[in-house]
N, C-alpha and C positions, 0 to 999 in steps of 0.2 A: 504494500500500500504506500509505505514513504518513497516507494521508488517510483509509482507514476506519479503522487504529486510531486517530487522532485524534477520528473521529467514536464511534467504540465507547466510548473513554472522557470523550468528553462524554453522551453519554446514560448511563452508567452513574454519572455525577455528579449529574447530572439525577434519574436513581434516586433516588439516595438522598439528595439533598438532599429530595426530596417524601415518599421513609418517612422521615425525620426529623420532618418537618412534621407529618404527619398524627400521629406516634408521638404529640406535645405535644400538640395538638390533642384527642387521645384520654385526656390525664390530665387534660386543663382542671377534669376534676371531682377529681381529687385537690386536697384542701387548699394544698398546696401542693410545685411543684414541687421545691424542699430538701428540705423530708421524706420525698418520695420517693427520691429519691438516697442520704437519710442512714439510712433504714431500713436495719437488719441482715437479713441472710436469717433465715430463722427453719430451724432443722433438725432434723427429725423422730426421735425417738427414741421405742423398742418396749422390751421389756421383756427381750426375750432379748439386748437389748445391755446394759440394767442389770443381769443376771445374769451379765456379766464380771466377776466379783469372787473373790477370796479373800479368808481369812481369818489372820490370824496373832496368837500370843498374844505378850501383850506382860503387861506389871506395870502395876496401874492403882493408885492409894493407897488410893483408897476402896472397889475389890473385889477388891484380889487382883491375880491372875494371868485375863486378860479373852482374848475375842476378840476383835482390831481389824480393821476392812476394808481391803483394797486395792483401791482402782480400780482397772480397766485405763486403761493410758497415753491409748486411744482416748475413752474418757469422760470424763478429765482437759482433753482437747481441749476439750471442749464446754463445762466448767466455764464459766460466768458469760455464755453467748451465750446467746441466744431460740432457744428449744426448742417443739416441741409434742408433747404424749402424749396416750392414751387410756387409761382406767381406770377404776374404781369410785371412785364416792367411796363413803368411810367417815368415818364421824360418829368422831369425837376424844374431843368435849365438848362443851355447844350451840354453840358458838364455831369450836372447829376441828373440819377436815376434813382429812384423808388422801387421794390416788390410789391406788388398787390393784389388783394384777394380777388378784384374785379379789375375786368376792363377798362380802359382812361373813362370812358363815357358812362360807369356805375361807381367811379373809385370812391373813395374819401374825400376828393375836390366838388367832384360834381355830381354825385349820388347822394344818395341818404346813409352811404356806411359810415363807420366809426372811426378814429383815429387807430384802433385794434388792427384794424384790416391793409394796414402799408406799414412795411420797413422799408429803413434809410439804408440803403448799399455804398459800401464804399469799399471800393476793386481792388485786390492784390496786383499792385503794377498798374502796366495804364489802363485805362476804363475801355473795353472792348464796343465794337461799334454795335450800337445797339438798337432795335426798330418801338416803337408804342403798340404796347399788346404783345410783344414778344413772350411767348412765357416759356420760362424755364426753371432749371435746377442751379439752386447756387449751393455750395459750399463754403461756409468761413465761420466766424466766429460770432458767437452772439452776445451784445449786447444789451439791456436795458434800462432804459432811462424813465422812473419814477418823480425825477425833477424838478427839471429844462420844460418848461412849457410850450419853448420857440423852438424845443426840437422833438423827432419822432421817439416815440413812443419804443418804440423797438429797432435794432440795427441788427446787420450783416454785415463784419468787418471782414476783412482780408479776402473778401469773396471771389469764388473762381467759377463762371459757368461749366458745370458738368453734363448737362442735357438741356439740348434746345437752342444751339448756338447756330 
């Protein structure tokens, strides 16, 4: 009996010392094996989860009595890790660009959406040429701004189009 479990856990060492091998062998094309390792997951965020928000009025100096956002705790989570979204891009200014839940003609300018429903993009490297209504997949970092009243609500920093370029 201790001679097949001894034999059971040499082959299954055997295992996986050989998926190990080939696992490396199978990234030889990654750059490099540290980068791989040190890469962040990146995790995916939809729009009905940035629609966790309230609002609450507070005293602002320069308008008054305002309404500030509150994240939900779950969104605060994610503050500052690599993210990916899908959405419209909306033209800013030649310059900048917006994510958005709707198209320019439903956005948050000129629809009835929320301030929830557009991030502020800001492109790793130059800002790729971009069309109104374009929608795609970004990848970068997310930030949150409970604030800045004069700014968005939600950003995508270091952002990279991954689909829909």
């Amino acid at each position: 009996m201790h001679k097949s479990i001894f034999i059971s856990a040499l082959l299954l060492c055997t295992f996986l010392a050989s998926a190990k091998e080939t696992h490396f062998k199978k990234m030889s094309n990654v750059e490099s094996t540290a980068s791989y390792f040190i890469a962040s997951p990146i995790d995916s965020l939809n729009w009905k989860l940035l629609g966790m928000i309230k609002f609450i009025k507070k005293a602002d100096k320069e308008y008054g009595e305002i309404m500030y956002p509150q994240v939900s705790p779950l969104l605060k989570q994610k503050a500052s890790k690599r993210i990916s979204m899908s959405g419209f891009i909306i033209p800013i200014d030649n310059t900048t660009f917006a994510l958005s839940k709707f198209v320019f003609a439903s956005c948050f300018f000129c629809g009835n959406a929320g301030p929830e429903t557009i991030m502020g993009i800001k492109f790793k490297g130059a800002t790729p040429k971009l069309k109104t209504d374009q929608y795609v997949t970004l990848v970068g970092t997310f930030r949150i701004n409970e604030n800045d009243v004069e700014d968005w609500i939600y950003h995508i920093e270091n952002a990279e189009i991954v689909k829909g370029k």
